[in-house]
VEXTORLO-71484 format. One line per field, with one value per residue (C-alpha): y, x, z. Coordinates in steps of 0.2 Angstrom, whole numbers. Each point is the difference from the previous one (the first is absolute). Layout:
# VEXTORLO-71484
v = Y ... $
u = X ... $
w = Z ... $
***
This chain:
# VEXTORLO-71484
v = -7 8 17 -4 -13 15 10 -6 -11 5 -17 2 20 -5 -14 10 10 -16 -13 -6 -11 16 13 -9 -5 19 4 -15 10 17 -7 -5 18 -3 16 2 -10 -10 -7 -6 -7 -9 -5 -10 -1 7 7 19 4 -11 9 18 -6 -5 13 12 -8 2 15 6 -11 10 -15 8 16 4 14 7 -3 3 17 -7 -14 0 -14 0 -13 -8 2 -8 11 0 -10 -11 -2 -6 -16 -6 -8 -10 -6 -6 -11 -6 -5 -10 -7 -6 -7 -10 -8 2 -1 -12 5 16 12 20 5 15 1 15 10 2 -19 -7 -12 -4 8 -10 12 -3 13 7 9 16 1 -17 -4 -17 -10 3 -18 -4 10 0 11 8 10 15 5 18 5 -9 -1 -17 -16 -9 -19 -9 -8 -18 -6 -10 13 6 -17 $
u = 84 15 0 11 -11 -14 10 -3 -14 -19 -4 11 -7 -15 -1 9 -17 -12 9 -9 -17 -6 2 -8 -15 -1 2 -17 -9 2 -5 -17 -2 7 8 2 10 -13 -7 17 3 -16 0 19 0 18 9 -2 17 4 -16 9 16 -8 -10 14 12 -13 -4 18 3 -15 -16 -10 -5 -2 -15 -10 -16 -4 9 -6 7 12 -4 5 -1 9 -5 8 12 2 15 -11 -14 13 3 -17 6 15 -16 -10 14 7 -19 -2 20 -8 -17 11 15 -7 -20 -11 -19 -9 15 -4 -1 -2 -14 -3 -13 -11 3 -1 13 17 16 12 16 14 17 4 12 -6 13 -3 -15 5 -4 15 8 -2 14 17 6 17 4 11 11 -4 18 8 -9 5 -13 -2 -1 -14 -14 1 -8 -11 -7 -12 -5 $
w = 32 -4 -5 -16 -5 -1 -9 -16 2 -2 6 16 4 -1 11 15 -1 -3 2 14 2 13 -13 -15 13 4 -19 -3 13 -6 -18 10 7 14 8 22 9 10 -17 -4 17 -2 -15 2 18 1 14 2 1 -17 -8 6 -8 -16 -3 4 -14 -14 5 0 -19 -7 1 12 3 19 1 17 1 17 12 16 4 -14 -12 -17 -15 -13 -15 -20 -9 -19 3 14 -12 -15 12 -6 -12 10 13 -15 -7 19 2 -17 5 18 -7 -15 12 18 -4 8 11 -4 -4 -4 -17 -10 -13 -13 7 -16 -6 17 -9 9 -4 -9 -2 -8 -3 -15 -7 -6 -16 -6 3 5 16 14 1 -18 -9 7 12 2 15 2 14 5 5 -12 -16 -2 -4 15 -2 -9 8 -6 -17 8 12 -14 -7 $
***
């Protein structure tokens, strides 16, 4: 991705730290307590050498946390940030995504822990009040202030 194309775009920034399948899994795992590097290899049966990569880029774009926990032999874990633990959200809607346009079988779900009922979520901008994909939507260039192009009419019907 070009480095331009970040510049101005919080869709674009953040994918060059998560824009990956890897990262996200890792980001799932953490979410299930998750923390050392053996539990992550387990659990998604990744290469060590692409876990170490992954875990080193969210580490460095502030998701994770890398902490010692044992002096001999080094081992340390990786534990969620604030900003890791604002991705929460993001899993929750991929998850309800996947389970809508790619779910057949037993799929994973997330359940309120109180309820025991399934989470339904949907976006909502926090101004409004209204349901993200129900009002028009104008988007802004950040460098030149200028409206970019409409999405189609039809897009919100």
């Amino acid at each position: 991705m070009k480095d331009d194309l970040a510049a101005h775009c919080p869709i674009a920034r953040s994918l060059l730290c998560v824009g990956d399948s890897w990262s996200i899994l890792i980001l799932r795992d953490a979410f299930l307590g998750l923390t050392r590097f053996d539990q992550f290899r387990k659990s998604l049966g990744i290469a060590p050498t692409m876990l170490t990569s992954r875990l080193a880029t969210l580490t460095e774009e502030g998701l994770l946390e890398r902490r010692r926990y044992m002096e001999r032999p080094p081992r340390d874990e990786y534990v969620l940030t604030p900003a890791g633990r604002d991705f929460l959200p993001v899993l929750i809607m991929l998850n309800a995504w996947g389970t809508k346009y790619r779910g057949d079988g037993d799929l994973t779900r997330y359940v309120d822990a109180e309820t025991g009922k399934s989470i339904v979520p949907i976006a909502v901008d926090l101004e409004t009040g209204a349901r993200i994909g129900t009002r028009p939507i104008r988007t802004i260039d950040g460098k030149s202030g200028a409206e970019l192009a409409p999405p189609p009419a039809d897009l919100l019907s």
